[in-house]
N, C-alpha and C positions, 0 to 999 in steps of 0.2 A: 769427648764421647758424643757421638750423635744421638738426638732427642728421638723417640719415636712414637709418634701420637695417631691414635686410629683412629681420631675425627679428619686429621690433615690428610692423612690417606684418602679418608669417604670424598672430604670435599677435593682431593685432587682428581679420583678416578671418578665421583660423577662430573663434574665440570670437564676431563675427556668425552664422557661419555654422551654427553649435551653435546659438546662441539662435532663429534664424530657423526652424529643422529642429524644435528644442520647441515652439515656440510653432504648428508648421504638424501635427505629431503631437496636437498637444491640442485645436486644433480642430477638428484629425480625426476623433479621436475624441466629441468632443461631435456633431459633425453624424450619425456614424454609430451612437451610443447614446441621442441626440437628449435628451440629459440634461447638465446641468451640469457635473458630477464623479461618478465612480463608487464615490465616499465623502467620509464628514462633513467629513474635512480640507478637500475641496474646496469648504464650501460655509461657511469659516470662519464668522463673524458671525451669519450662520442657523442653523446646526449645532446648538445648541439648542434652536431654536421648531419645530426638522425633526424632532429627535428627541420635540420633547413632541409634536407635530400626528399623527405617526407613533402616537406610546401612544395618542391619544384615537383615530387611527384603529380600531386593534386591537379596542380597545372594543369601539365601536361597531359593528363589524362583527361581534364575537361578540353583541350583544345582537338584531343582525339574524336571524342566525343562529337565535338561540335564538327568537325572538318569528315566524320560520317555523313549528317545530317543536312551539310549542306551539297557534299559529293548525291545524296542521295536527292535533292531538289534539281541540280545543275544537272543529272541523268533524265529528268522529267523534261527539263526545260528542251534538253536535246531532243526531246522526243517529241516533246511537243513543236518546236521549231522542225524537225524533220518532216513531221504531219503536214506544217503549212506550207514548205515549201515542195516536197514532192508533190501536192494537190493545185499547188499554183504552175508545177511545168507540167502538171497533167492538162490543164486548162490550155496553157497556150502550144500542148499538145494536138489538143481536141481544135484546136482552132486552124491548127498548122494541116492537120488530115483533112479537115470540111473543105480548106482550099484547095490541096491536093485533089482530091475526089470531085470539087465542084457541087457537094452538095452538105445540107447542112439540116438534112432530115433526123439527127441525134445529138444536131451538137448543143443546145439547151440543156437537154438531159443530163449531157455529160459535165457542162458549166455548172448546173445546180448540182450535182452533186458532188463536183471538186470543190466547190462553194462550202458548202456542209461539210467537207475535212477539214477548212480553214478554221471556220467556226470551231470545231472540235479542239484544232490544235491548239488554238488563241484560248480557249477555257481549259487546259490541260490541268490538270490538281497533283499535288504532292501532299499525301499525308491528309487528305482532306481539303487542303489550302489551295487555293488559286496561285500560278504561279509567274504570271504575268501581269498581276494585279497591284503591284507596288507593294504599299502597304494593307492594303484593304484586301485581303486575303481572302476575306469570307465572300466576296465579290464577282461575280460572272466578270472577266475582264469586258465581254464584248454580248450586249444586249441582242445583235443582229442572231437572225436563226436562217433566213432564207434573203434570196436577190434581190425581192421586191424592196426590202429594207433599206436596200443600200438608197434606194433613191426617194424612200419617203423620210428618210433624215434628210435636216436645212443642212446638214455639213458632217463630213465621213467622221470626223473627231467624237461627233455628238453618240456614233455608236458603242465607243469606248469608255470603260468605267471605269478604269485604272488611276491614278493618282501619278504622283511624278516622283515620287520615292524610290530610290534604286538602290537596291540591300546591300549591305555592304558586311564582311566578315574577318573574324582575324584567321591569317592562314598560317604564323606561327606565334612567337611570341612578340617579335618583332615588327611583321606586317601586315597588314590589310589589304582587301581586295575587294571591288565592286563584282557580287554576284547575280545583281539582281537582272531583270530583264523586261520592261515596261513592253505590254501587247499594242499601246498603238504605234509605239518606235519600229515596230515592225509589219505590223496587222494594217496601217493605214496605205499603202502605196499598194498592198492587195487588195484588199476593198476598192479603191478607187479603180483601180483595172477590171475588176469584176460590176465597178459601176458602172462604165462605159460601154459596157455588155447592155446591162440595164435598161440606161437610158434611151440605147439606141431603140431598143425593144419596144419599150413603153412611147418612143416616139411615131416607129415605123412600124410595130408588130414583130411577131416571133420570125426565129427564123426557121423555114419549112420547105421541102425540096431543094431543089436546085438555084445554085447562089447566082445574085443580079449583080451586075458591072458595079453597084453601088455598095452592095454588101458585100463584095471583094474587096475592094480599097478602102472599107471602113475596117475590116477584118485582119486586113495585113499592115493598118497601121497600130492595130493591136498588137502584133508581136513585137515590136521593142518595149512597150510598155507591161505588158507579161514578164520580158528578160528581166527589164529591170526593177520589176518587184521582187523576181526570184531571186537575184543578185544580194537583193538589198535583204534577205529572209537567211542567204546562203551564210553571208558574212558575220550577222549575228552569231548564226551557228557555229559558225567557224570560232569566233571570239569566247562563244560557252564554250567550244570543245580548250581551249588552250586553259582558261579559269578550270576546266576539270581537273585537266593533266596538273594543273600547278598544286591542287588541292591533294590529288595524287599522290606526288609526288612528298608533298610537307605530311604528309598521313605517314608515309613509310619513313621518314627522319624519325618526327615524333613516336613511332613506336619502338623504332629502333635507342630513342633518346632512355624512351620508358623502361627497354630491356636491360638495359646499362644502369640504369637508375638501380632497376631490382636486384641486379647482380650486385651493385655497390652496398644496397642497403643489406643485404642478404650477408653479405663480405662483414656485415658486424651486427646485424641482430642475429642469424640463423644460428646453430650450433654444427662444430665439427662433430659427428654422430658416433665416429671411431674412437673417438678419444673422451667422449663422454664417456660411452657404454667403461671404455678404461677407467676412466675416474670413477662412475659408479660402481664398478666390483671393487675397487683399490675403498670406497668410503664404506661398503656394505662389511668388507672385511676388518676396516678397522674398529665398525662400530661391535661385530662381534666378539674382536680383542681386547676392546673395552669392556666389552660386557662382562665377557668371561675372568677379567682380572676384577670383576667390582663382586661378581660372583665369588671369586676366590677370596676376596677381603673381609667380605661377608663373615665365611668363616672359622677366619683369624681373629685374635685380639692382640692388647699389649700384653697381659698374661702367656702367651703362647710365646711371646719374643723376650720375655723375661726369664725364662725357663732356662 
């Protein structure tokens, strides 16, 4: 004969009724954090590949970070390199038409103030930062402001404040690359072209009317020396423009690294939403069937099964 006892009852259908109420709490809360567990305990067996995918996350996301930020300096520098060198074949533009035309009634005018873009470019700033300054950031790269300068410094170097620090950054996880761009690596072969402008000035006077047999042959042995500061301003340029494209280029890996990452890590913390919202009417149902059978026990006894 089986025993029948209405405390074993109680304590069997509330110990349902507990597990039923857990189990309708936890898919509750998964459908409403739309996440697995709200830590590693809950995601036992993964809890490890969660927490390494997590660090390679981090990473990754700082190297994004940082390969904006230098994308966003190596665009200044283009710019700033752009400045100097269009101002320097505007010069030995202006010098190219004075011979043409035979006179040289503006072409000062037009030297100082191709002069003044140079300056401007060589002091270019990113983010407030000097970007031709080496390390010294906070740093005018180039103390000159006008032509007379070039020839009251003892030597064209002396106008430059730059250091010899050339930045260097990682451009994945793997490698690095020098970003940096020092203004007298490129600002001194202009200055000294534009000193020769100068000196000749301050020896012989301006240049005014129409050009003398002397001032033509000093004039057109300027134009290779124009070329080849330009050349020498181009190819810099040319070297940021490739360091961009590489930065570029490791920015769209790396995010694409990142979206793979979220889809992996999503693949075991997120929750399938269809199949919860299933589990929670399946747990909300059973804690009712629970209930209502502890309901029912309620008000039964063993007297009523003794009958």
């Amino acid at each position: 004969m089986t025993r029948v006892s209405t405390v074993q009852n109680y304590n069997v259908m509330t110990s349902n009724l507990m597990k039923a109420q857990v189990r309708q709490n936890d898919v509750g809360a998964q459908v409403s954090s739309q996440k697995v567990a709200s830590d590693l305990k809950g995601y036992a067996k993964n809890a490890e590949m969660l927490t390494a995918m997590r660090g390679t996350q981090t990473r990754i996301n700082g190297l994004i970070d940082q390969a904006k930020m230098v994308g966003n300096r190596l665009e200044m520098q283009d710019t700033g390199l752009g400045r100097v060198g269009a101002a320097t074949q505007s010069a030995r533009e202006a010098i190219a038409n004075s011979l043409a035309a035979g006179s040289a009634s503006t072409l000062m005018q037009q030297l100082t103030a191709s002069f003044g873009e140079v300056v401007q470019g060589l002091n270019t700033k990113s983010n407030g930062l000097y970007v031709f300054s080496g390390a010294k950031t906070d740093t005018a790269t180039t103390t000159a402001t006008t032509m007379p300068d070039l020839t009251a410094a003892a030597a064209t170097t002396d106008l430059f404040q730059n250091d010899q620090y050339v930045m260097t950054n990682r451009v994945d996880e793997q490698t690095s690359a020098k970003t940096g761009i020092l203004g007298d690596a490129v600002g001194v072969d202009v200055f000294d072209a534009f000193k020769q402008v100068q000196a000749y000035v301050d020896a012989n006077g301006p240049f005014t009317g129409n050009l003398t047999d002397t001032q033509v042959t000093f004039l057109k042995g300027l134009l290779p020396t124009f070329d080849n500061a330009y050349k020498g301003v181009i190819d810099a340029q040319g070297k940021n423009g490739v360091t961009q494209k590489r930065f570029e280029s490791a920015q769209k890996d790396l995010s694409n690294q990142a979206d793979t990452l979220t889809s992996m890590v999503g693949g075991i913390t997120d929750v399938d939403m269809a199949d919860a919202a299933t589990r929670l009417q399946a747990a909300q149902l059973a804690v009712q069937a629970s209930a209502q059978v502890f309901s029912s026990l309620q008000q039964s006894s063993l007297l009523n099964v003794l009958k």
